[in-house]
N, C-alpha and C positions, 0 to 999 in steps of 0.2 A: 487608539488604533483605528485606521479608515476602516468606515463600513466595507471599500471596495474590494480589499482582500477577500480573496477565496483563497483554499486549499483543496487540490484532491491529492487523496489518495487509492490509488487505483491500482491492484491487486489481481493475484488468479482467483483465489478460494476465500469463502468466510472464513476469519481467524488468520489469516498470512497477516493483515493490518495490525493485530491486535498483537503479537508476535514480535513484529519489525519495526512498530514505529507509534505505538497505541502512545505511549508515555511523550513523545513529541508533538502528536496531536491533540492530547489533553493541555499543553503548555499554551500551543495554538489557539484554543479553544475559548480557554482561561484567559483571552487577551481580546477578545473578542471579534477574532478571526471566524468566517462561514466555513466550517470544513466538511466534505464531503469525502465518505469512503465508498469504493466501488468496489467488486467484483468483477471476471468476466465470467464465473460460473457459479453456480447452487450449491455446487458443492455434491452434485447428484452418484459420485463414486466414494463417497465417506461414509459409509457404513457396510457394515457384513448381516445385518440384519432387516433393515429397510429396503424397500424398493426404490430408484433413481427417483421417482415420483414424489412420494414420502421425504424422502430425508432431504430432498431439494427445500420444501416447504421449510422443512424444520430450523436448515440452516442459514435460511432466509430470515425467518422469526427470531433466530440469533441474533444474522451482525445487525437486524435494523434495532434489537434490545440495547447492543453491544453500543453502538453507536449513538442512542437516545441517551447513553451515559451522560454524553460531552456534549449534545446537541447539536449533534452530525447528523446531516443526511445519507442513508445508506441507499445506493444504486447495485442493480445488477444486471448483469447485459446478457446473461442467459443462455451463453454458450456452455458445452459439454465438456467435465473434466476428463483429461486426454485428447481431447479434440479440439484445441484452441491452436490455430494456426494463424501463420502471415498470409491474409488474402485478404481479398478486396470486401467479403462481408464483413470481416472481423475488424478490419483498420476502416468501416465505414460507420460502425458504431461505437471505435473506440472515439474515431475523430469527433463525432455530432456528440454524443458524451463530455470531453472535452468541451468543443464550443458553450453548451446548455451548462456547464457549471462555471464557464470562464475564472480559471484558477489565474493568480501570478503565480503560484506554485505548484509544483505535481513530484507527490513521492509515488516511487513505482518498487518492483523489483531490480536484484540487479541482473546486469546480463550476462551473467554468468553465474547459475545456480545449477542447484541438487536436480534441479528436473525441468524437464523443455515446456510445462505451462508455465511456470514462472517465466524464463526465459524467452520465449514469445510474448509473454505480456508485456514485457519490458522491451523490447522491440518494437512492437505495435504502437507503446505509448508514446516511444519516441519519435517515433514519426509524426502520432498526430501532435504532439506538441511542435514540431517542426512545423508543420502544415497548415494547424489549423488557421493562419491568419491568410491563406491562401485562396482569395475566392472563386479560382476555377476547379476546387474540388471539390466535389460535391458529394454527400453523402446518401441522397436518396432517401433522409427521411421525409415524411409527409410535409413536416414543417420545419423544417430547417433552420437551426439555430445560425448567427449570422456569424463570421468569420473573427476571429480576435484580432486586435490592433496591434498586439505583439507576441514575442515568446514567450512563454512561462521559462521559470526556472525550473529544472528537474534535478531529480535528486534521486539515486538508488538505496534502497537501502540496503545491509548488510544483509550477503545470503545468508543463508540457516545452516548454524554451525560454521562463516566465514571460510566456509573450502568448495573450489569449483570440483567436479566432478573428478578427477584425478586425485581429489586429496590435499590438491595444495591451496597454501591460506588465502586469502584476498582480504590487505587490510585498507582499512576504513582508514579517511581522510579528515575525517567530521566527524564530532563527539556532542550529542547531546545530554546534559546533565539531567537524569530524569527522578532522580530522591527524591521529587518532591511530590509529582506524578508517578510513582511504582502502585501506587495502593489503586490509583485508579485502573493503569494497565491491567494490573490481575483481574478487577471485577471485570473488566471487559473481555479479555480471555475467559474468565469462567461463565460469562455467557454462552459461552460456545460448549454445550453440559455435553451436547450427542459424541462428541470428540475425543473425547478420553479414549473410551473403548476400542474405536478406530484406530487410533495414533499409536496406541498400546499393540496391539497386533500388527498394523503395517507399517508404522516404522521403528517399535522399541521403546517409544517416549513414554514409561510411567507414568509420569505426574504431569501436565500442561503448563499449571503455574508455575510447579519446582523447579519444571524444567526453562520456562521463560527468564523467571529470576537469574537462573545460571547465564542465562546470555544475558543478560540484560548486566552480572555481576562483572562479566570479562568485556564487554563493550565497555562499562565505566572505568576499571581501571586502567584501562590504554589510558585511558584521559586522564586519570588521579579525580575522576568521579566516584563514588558510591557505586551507581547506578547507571547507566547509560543503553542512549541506541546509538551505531555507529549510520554513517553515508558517506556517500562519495558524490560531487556533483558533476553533472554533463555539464563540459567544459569544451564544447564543437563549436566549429562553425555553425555561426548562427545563434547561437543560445546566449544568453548574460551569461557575464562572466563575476558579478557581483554575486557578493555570497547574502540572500534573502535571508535564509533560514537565520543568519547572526544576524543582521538587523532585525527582524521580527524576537528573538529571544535574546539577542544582548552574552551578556556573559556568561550563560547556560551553553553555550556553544561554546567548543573550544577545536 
């Protein structure tokens, strides 16, 4: 596999990676692809007992445990859960982010999820994957990383629980075979330990990993997998229209 491959995966919250796409990233990994997950926030509204302060820290100390699994680098851009908007700060660090991990590939959300920080971030990434090889944007960091020579592939992943906000389904195009990488996904989700508690009271989720498995069980069977993550790829103007994600995994992909 080239060194020159990068992956990001870029995310709202600790744990959304680990959820949606942990088990494609470990395949990634395992091949000896650079993968990088990001956040755009701490995660500073996940908990009923911590202060934004506190549990930001905590779940920072998570995904970067989470991510030392596969020997990922974990980034976080340190905006405010609920407060991630389309504007010019938020798309000037998604961009320089972007540039600084120069991916051929980028998994995101999809855009069309349970809630507007995913869905913003999947907007924002889109763009700077559009962008970044664009060199009168500028992002305003100190040192600015330099423009990319091309598009990345991007790829959404399946929202959580495959229903937009109305209830209705959104199926997945892309099937990755992850049986082989489940054992890792889980330890990677159970890095994320402050989360139980939270998920449990705000949105009903019992168990993290049980519950992962169960998507993880009905993403693979679309496919006649065991195990699977589903995606759908950006297919615009402008983006490749070759499918990465099957050349880098081959017949895991269906």
């Amino acid at each position: 596999m080239p060194n020159a491959i990068n992956v990001l995966a870029l995310f709202a919250h600790p744990d959304d990676a680990e959820f949606l796409c942990a088990g494609t990233l470990a395949h990634l990994a395992a091949r000896g692809v650079k993968v990088h997950i990001a956040t755009l926030t701490a995660g500073d509204c996940g908990s009923t007992t911590l202060p934004p302060a506190r549990i930001s820290v905590v779940r920072q100390k998570e995904a970067s445990r989470s991510a030392g699994l596969i020997g990922a680098r974990y980034h976080c851009l340190k905006s405010k859960d609920l407060l991630v908007f389309y504007d010019a700060p938020h798309l000037n660090k998604v961009m320089e982010l972007v540039r600084q991990t120069r991916p051929s590939l980028v998994l995101t959300h999809s855009p069309v999820d349970y809630m507007l920080d995913h869905e913003t971030v999947s907007h924002l990434c889109q763009s700077a994957c559009f962008g970044a090889m664009a060199p009168n944007f500028k992002t305003g960091a100190r040192r600015p990383a330099p423009p990319l020579q091309g598009v990345p592939h991007l790829y959404y992943a399946d929202a959580f629980g495959r229903r937009d906000i109305l209830g209705d389904k959104i199926e997945s195009a892309i099937s990755v075979n992850i049986s082989a990488t489940l054992k890792t996904k889980e330890e990677m989700l159970a890095c994320h330990d402050s989360q139980q508690a939270w998920l449990k009271t705000q949105q009903e989720i019992p168990e993290t990993v049980s519950t992962m498995r169960k998507i993880a069980q009905e993403a693979g069977k679309r496919a006649g997998f065991r195990w699977g993550e589903g995606f759908r790829q950006h297919l615009g103007q402008g983006f490749p229209a070759s499918n990465l994600l099957r050349d880098l995994l081959g017949t895991l992909v269906r």
